[in-house]
Kinemage of the C-alpha trace (Angstrom):
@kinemage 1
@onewidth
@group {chain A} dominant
@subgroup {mainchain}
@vectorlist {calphas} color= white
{ca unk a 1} P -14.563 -5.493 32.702
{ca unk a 2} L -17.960 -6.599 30.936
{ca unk a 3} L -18.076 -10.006 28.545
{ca unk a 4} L -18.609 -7.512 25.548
{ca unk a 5} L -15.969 -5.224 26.490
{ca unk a 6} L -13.202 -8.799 26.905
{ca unk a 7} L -14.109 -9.820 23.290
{ca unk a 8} L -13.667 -6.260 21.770
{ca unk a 9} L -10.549 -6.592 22.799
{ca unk a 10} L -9.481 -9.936 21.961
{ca unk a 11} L -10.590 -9.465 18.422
{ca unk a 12} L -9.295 -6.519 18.690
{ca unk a 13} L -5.834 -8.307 19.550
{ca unk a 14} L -6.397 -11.090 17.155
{ca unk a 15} L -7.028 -7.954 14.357
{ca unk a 16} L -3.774 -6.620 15.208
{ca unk a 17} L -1.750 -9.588 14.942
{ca unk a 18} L -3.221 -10.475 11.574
{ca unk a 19} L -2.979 -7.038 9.717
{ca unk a 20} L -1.271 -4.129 11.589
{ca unk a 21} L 2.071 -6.748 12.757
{ca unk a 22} L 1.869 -8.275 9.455
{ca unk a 23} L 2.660 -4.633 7.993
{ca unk a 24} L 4.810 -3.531 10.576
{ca unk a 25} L 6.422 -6.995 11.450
{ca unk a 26} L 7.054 -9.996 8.713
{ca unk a 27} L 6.792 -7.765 5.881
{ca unk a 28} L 9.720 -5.684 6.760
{ca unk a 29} L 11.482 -8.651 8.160
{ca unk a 30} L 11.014 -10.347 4.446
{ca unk a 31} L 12.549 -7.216 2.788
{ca unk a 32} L 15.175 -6.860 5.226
{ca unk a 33} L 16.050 -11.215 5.206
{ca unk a 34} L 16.171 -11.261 1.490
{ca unk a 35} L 19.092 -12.149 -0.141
{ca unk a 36} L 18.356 -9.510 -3.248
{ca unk a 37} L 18.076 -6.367 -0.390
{ca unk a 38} L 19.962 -3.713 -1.086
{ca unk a 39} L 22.429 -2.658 1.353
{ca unk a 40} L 22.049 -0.148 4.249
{ca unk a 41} L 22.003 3.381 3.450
{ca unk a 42} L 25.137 4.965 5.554
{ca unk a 43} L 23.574 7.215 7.951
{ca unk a 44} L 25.761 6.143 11.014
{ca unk a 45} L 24.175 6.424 14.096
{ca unk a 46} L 21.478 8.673 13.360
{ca unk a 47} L 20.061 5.411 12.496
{ca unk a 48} L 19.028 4.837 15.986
{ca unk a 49} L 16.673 8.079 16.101
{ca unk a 50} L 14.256 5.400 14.101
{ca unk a 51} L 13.163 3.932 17.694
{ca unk a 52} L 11.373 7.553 18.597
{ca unk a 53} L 9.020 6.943 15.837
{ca unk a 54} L 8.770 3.474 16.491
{ca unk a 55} L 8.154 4.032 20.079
{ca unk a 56} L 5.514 6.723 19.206
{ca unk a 57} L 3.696 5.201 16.574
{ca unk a 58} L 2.972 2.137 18.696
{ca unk a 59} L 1.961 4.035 21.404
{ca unk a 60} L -0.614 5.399 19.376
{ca unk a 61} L -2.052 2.546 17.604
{ca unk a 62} L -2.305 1.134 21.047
{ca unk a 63} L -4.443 4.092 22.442
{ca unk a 64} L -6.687 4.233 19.170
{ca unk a 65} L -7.033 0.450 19.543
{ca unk a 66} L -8.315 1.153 23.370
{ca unk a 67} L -10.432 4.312 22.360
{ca unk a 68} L -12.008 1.960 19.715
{ca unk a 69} L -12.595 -0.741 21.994
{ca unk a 70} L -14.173 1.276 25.073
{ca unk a 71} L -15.759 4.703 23.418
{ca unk a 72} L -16.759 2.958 19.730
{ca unk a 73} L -17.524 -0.517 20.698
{ca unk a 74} L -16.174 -1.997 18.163
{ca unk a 75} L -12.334 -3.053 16.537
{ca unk a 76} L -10.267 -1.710 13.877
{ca unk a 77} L -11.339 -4.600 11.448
{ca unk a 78} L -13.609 -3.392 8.891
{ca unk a 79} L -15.791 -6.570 9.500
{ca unk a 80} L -16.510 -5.428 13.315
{ca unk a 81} L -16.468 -1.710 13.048
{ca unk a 82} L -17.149 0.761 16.033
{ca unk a 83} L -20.930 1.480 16.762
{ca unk a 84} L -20.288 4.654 17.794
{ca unk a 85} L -18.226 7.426 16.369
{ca unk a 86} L -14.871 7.714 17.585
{ca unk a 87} L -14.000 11.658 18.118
{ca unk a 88} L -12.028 11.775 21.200
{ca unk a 89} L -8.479 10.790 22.237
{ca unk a 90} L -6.622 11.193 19.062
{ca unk a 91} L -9.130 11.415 17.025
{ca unk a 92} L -10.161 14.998 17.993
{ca unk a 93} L -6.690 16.009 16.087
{ca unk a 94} L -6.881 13.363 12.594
{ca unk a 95} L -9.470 11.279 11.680
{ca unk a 96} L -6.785 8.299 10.803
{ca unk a 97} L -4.717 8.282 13.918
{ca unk a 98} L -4.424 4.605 13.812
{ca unk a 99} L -2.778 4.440 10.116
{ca unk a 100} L -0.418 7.472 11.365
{ca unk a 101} L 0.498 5.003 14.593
{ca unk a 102} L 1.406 2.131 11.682
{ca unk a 103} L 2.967 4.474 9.184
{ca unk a 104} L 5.533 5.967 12.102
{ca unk a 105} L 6.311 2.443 13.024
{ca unk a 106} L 7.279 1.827 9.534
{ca unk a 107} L 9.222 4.979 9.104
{ca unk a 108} L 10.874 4.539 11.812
{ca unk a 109} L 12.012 1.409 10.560
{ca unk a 110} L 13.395 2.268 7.133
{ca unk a 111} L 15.518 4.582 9.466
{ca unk a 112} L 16.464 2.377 12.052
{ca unk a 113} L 17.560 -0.415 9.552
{ca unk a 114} L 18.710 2.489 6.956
{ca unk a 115} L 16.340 0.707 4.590
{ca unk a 116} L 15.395 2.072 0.860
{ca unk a 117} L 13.196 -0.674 0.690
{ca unk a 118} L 11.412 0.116 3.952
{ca unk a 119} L 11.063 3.871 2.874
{ca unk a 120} L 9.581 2.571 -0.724
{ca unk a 121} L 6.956 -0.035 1.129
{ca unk a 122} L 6.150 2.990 3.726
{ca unk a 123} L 5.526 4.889 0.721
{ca unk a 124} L 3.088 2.177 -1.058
{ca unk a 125} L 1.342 1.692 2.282
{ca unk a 126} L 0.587 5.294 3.106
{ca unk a 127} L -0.778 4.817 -0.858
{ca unk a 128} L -2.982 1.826 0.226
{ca unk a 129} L -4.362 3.436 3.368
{ca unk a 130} L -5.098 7.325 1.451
{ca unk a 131} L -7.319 4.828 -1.221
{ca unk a 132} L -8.832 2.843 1.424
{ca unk a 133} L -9.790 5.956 3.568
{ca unk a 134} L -11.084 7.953 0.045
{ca unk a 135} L -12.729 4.829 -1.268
{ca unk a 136} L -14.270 2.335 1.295
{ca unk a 137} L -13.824 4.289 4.691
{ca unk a 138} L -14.973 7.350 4.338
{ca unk a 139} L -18.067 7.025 2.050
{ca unk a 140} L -18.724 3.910 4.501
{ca unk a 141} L -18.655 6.815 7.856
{ca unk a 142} L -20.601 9.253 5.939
{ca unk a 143} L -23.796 6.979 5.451
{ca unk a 144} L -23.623 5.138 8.758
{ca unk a 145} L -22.792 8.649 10.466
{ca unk a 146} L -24.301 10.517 8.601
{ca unk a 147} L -24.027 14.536 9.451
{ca unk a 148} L -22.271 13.917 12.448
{ca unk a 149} L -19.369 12.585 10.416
{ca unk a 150} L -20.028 15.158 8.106
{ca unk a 151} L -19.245 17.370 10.861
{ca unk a 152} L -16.279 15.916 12.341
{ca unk a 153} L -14.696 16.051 8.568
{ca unk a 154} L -15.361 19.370 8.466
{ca unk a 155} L -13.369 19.700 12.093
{ca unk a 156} L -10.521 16.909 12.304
{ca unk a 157} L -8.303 16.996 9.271
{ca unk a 158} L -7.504 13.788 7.542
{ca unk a 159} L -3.617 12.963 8.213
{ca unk a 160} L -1.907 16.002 10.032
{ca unk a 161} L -3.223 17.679 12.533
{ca unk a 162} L -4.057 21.438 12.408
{ca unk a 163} L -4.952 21.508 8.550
{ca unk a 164} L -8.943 21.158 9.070
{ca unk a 165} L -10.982 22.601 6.478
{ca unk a 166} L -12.027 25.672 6.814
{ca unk a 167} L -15.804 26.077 6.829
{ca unk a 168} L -17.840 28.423 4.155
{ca unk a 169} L -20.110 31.402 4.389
């Protein structure tokens, strides 16, 4: 492994402990430790079906991370952004495969820990991720990209897979 490629991935690392684990990690453990949190919802041992999710969504943040890393060149912090467009891996099925990785952590969460508060703070976070995409990301792709991202758009649907735009004329 190259110098460059050992740094991606440490700030890549250091990234991941400071946001993604911060969303997925102490905020749900300062919901759940509060003395105000409402009680578990009763779904019995269904509960446990919350690790799939879990399992899956971490999976995939972890391969995104990687397909960053070695195919963009770059990390998932806005500050050192891929230099290259990422359309491979997962990214040939949504073009936000990363947030989808976090978000299934979290729902799996508010199901493993039969959490209302967990299923309102996935909620606001999916919120907080559609604006960032709409407002900062995408506009941000388009004019470093340019028609190549236009492209990809056009191809790779947004949040779930199979619901690509279909293209005119």
């Amino acid at each position: 492994m190259k110098r460059g490629e050992i740094m991606v991935l440490l700030k890549t690392f250091i990234f991941t402990i400071l946001v993604p684990c911060t969303v997925i990690i102490y905020i749900p453990y300062l919901l759940l430790s509060s003395p105000s949190a409402p009680p578990p919802m009763q779904i019995g041992p269904f509960r446990y079906l919350g690790t799939i999710p879990i399992l899956i969504g971490t999976l995939i943040y972890l391969r995104c991370v990687l397909d960053f890393a070695f195919e963009g060149r770059g990390t998932p912090a806005p500050t050192d952004p891929p230099k290259e467009l990422v359309a491979k891996g997962l990214y040939r099925y949504v073009r936000n495969p990363m947030y989808v990785g976090v978000l299934s952590v979290l729902l799996g969460e508010a199901i493993l820990f039969a959490s209302r508060a967990l299923f309102i703070l996935t909620a606001v976070v999916f919120l907080c991720f559609h604006l960032f995409v709409l407002l900062y990301e995408e506009p941000t792709l388009r004019q470093k990209f340019g028609e190549s991202y236009q492209k990809y758009c056009e191809s790779v649907p947004r949040w779930i897979p199979g619901r690509a735009k279909k293209k005119k004329g």
